[in-house]
C-alpha positions in Angstrom: 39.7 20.3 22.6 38.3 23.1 20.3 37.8 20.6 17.1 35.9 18.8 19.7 33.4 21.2 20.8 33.1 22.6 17.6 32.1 18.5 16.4 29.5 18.4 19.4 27.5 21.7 18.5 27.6 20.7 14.8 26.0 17.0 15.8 23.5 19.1 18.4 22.6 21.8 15.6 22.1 18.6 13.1 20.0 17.0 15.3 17.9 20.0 16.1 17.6 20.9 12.7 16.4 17.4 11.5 14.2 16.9 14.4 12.7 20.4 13.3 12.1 19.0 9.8 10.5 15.5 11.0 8.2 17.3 13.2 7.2 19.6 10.1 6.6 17.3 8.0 5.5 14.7 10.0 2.8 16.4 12.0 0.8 17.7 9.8 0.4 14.2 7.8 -0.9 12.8 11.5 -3.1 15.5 11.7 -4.5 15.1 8.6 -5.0 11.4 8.7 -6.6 11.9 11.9 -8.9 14.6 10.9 -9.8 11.4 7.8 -10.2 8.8 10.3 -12.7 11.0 12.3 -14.7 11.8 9.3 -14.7 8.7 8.2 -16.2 7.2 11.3 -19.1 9.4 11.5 -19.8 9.0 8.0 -20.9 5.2 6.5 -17.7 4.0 5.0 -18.0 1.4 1.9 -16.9 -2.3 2.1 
């Protein structure tokens, strides 16, 4: 019953830590291609 607790907070702590890493490097691309998009709209873009 220990081994199995011990297995559930090492799945919990995995996930939180690789959710944790998505977000960081995940979030700033988004920001960045939406801070692109918006200057790309007010700006003429080429065909």
């Amino acid at each position: 019953m220990k081994f199995l607790g011990f297995l559930l907070f090492l799945f919990v702590f995995l996930m939180a830590f690789w959710c944790l890493f998505f977000l960081a490097s995940v979030v700033p691309y988004f920001i960045y291609v939406w801070i692109r998009e918006g200057k790309l709209e007010n700006d003429q873009i080429p065909n």
